[in-house]
N, C-alpha and C positions, 0 to 999 in steps of 0.2 A: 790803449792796448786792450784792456779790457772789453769795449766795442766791436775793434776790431776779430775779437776772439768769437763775439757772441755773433756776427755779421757772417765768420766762416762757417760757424755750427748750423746757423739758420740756410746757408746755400749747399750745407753739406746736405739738411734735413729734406729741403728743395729736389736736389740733385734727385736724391733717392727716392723722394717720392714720386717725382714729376718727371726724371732725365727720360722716359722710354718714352711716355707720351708726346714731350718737345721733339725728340729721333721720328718718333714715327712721322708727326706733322710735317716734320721736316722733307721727311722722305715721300711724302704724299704728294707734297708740293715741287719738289723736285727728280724726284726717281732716280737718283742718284746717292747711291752708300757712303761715298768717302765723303760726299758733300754734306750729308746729312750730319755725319759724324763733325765736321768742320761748324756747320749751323750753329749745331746742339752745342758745341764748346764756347763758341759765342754767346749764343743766346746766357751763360750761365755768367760769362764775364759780365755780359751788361748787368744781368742782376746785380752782381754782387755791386760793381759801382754804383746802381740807381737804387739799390735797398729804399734808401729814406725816400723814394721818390713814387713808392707806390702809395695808391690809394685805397682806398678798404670797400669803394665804391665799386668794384669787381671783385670775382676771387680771385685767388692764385692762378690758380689756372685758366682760367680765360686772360690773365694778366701775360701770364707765361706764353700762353700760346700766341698771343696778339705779339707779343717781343719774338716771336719763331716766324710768323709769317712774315714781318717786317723784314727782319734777317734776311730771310729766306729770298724776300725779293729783292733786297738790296745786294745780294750776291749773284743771282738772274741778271742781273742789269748792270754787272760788271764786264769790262774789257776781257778779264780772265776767264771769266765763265762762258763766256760766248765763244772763245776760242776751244774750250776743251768740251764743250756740247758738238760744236762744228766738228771738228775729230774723229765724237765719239759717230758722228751720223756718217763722215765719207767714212769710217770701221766697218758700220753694219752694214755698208754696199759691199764690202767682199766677203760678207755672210761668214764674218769670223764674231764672235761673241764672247765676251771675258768670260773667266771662273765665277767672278760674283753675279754676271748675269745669269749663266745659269743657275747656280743654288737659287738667286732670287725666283726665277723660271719653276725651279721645284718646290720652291719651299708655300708658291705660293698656292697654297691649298685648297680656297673657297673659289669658284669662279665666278659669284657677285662680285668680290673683293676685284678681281682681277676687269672684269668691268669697269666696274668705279676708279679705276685710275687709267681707265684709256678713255673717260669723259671730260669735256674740257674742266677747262682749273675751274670756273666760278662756279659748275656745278658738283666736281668732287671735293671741291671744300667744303662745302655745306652737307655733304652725306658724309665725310668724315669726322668733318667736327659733331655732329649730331650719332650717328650712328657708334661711330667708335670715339670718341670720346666724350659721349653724352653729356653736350655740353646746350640747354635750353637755346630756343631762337632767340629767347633775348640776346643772351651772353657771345650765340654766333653772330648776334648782328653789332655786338662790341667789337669783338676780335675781327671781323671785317669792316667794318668803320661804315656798315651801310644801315639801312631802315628794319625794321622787323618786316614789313613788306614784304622789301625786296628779299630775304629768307627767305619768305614765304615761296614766292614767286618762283627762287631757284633751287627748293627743294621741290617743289610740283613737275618742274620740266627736266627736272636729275631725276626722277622720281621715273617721269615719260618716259627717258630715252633710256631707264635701265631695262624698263618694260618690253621697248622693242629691242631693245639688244640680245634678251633674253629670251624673245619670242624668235628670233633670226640665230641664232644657236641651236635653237631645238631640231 
């Protein structure tokens, strides 16, 4: 009982320091609010069941965030999610758009930001994990499960195309 008490403290202590950042990833990777919120509540289940199963050989956070993209994709590649993506896209052919897309439409303030997530995914992950949540190339290349490299490689061509994106706005 005892463990169990110390296991909710520690995902409470988690929660609060870490829930906005696992939300945000989440919403990075899939641009969708209620889903993100669904994610994030995930992601914090598996912690608590895999506590003892972390290693100390990452931080928290690269631990967290690498357990948000998994998530994240393992609900992408759902029957459910591809129906309610499909939906949301024959919606926006009758150029009707929810309440949360627009707040999200205003709220989104910077227009790099608003760039970096109309780039595709393997290069907006890598300018978010590093950008916003300053997380080293090593540690991005944990939480993507590829090479320091290949980091390398798709921060330089996320790097190019925000360049011309931003040269083609002007």
């Amino acid at each position: 009982m005892v463990e169990s008490d110390d296991n909710k403290g520690l995902l409470n202590e988690l929660m609060t320091a870490y829930g906005k950042d696992v939300w945000n990833y989440a919403y990075s990777i899939t641009r969708k609010w209620d889903l993100s919120d669904d994610i994030t509540q995930e992601v914090f289940i598996k912690v608590f069941r895999n506590m003892h199963a972390f290693r100390r050989d990452a931080s928290v956070k690269t631990w967290l965030l690498t357990i948000t993209r998994n998530t994240a994709i393992d609900y992408q590649r759902s029957a459910f999610f591809r129906k309610v993506t499909l939906s949301d896209v024959v919606e926006d052919y009758g150029e009707r758009h929810s309440v949360e897309h627009d707040v999200l439409e205003k709220s989104a303030v910077n227009d790099m930001w608003r760039m970096v997530l109309e780039l595709p995914k393997k290069y907006r992950e890598v300018i978010i994990l590093y950008a916003h949540h300053q997380l080293s190339l090593k540690e991005i290349a944990q939480v993507l499960d590829v090479t320091e490299g290949t980091v390398k490689s798709r921060m330089f061509h996320a790097r190019q195309k925000l360049s011309k994106m931003k040269e083609a706005n002007r």
